[in-house]
PADOVEX-843073 format. One record per residue (C-alpha): residue number from 1; residue in one letter; x, y, z. Coordinates in steps of 0.001 Angstrom, whole numbers. Example, Ala and Ser with C-alpha at 12.3 -4.5 7.8 and 13.67 -1.06 7.14 Angstrom:
// PADOVEX-843073
   fidren   vexpa        c1        c2        c3
        1       A     12300     -4500      7800
        2       S     13670     -1060      7140
This chain:
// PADOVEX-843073
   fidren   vexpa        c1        c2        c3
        1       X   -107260     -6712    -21469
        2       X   -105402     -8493    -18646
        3       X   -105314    -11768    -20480
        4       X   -103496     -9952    -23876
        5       X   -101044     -8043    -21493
        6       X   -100066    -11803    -20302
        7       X    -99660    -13167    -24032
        8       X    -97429     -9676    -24879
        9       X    -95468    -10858    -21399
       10       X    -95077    -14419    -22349
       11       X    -94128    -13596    -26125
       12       X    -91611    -10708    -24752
       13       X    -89890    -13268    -22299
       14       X    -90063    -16014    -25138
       15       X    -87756    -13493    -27378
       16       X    -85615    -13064    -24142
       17       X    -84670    -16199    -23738
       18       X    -83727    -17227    -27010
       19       X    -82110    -14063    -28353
       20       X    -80146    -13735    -24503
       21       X    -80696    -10457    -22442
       22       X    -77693     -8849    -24031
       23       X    -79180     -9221    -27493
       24       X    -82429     -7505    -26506
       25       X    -81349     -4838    -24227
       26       X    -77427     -3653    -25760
       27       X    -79661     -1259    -28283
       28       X    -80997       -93    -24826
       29       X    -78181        26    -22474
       30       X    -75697       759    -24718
       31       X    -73830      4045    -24066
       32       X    -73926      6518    -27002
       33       X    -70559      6673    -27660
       34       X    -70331      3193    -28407
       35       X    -71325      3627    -32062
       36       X    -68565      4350    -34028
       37       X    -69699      5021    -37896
       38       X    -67489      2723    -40284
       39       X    -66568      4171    -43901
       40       X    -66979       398    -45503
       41       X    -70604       559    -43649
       42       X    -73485      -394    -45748
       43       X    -76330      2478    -47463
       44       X    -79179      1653    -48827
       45       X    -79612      3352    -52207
       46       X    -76199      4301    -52525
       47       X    -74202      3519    -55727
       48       X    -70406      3259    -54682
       49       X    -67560      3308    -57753
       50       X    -63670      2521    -57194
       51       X    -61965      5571    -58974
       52       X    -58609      4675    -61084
       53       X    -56840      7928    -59894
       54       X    -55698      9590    -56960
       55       X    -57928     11674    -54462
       56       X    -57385     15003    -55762
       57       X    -57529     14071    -59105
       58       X    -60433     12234    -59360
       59       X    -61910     15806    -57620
       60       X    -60450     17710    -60514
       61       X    -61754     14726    -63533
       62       X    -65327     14701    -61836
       63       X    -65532     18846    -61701
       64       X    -63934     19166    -64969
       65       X    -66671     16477    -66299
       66       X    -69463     18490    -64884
       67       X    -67877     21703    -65750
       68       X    -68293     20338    -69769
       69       X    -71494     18885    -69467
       70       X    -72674     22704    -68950
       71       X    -74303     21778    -65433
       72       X    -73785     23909    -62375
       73       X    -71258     23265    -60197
       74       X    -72679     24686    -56718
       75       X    -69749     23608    -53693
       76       X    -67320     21484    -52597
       77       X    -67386     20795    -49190
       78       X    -63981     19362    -47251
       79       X    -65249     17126    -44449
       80       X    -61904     16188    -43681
       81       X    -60951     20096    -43166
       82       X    -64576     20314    -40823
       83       X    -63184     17216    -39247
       84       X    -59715     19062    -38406
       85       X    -61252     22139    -36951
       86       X    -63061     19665    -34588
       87       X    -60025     17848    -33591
       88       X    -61826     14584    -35379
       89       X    -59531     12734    -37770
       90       X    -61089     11109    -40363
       91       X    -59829      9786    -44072
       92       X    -59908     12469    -47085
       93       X    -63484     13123    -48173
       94       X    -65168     15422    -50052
       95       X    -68911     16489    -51318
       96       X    -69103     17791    -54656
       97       X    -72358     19896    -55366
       98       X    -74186     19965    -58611
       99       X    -77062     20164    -60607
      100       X    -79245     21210    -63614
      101       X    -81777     23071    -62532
      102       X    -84277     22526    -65730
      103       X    -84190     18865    -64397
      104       X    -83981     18843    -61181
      105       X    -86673     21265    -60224
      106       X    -88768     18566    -62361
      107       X    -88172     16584    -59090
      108       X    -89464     19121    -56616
      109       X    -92781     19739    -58894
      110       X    -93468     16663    -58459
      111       X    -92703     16860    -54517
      112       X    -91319     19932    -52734
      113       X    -89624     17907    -49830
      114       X    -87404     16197    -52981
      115       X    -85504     19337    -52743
      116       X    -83361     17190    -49216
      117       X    -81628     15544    -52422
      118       X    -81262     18027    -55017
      119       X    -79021     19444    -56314
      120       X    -77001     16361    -56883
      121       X    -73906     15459    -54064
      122       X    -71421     13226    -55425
      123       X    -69040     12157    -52329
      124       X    -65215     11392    -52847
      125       X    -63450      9337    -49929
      126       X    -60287      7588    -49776
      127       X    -59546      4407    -47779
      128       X    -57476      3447    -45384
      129       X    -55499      1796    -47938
      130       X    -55672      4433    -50163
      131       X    -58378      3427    -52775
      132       X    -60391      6223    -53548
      133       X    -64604      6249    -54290
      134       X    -66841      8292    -55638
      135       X    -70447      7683    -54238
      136       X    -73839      9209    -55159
      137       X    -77485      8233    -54087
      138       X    -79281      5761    -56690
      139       X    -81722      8166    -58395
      140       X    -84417      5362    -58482
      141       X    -84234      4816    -54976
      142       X    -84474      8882    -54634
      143       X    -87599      8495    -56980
      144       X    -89403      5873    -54782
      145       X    -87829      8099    -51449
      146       X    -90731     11084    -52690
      147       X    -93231      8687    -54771
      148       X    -92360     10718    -57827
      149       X    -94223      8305    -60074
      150       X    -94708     10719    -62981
      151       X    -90901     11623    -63460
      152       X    -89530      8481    -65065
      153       X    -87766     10225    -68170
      154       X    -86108     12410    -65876
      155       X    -85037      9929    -63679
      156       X    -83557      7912    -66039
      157       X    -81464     10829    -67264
      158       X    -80511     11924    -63689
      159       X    -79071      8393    -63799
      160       X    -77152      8116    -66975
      161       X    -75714     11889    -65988
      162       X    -74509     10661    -62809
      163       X    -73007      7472    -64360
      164       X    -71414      9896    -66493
      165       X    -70056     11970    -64226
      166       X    -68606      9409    -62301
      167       X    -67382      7310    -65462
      168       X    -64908     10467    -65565
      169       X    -62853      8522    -62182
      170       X    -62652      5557    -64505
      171       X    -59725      4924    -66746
């Protein structure tokens, strides 16, 4: 046991030297506060689309879409108002919830826990600059999230719905 414990040592202080104490230990000595989240920061699943209009109207096209599809509109939540009454600024964004419960449900047959992603959120944020996005989570990447292996159809049409719904931001 001694002799592995001096092969985990010498492989430790191998990575040390090359990657430079800072490297190893920032994660660790890092304060918290140091991480700042970054709007352009990368997610992985997430599909991101540059809407043609302004922030409140591409709100109004993407409800209105829903709204005529016949699916349930559910909330829209402000985080830039949640973000005021915390004295944090941040840039104009907003969830939009919705769903269709004869498909979506589908999803939490096939695993209860699915229900963290239903019903649908659709996020709308606006730059810096002033470009506006619409974001929603890839619903193949929410299909291999829960291993639903049996729910193919559905996911393909939770896809071309969202794509839809988003299409409505797009001149």
């Amino acid at each position: 046991m001694r002799r592995r414990s001096k092969k985990l040592d010498s492989k430790f202080l191998a990575v040390l030297l090359l990657a430079g104490p800072a490297t190893v230990l920032s994660p660790i000595l890092a304060p918290a506060h140091s991480a700042v989240p970054v709007a352009s920061a990368p997610a992985e699943g997430v599909i991101k689309q540059r809407s043609d209009y302004g922030f409140d109207e591409t709100i109004a096209r993407l409800k209105g879409d829903i709204a005529s599809k016949g699916i349930r509109f559910f909330d829209e939540i402000d985080h830039t108002k949640l973000g005021a009454s915390a004295d944090l600024k941040i840039n104009r964004s907003t969830l939009l919830l919705f769903g269709n419960p004869p498909l979506g449900v589908q999803f939490l047959q096939a695993n209860p826990v699915a229900g963290l992603d239903w019903p649908v959120r659709m996020l709308v944020t606006q730059d810096d600059d002033g470009s506006v996005w619409v974001s929603w989570t890839d619903f193949r990447f929410v299909a291999g999230r829960y291993q639903l292996t049996n729910r193919e159809m559905q996911i393909a049409m939770a896809s071309d719905v969202a794509a839809s719904i988003a299409s409505a931001a797009r001149k």
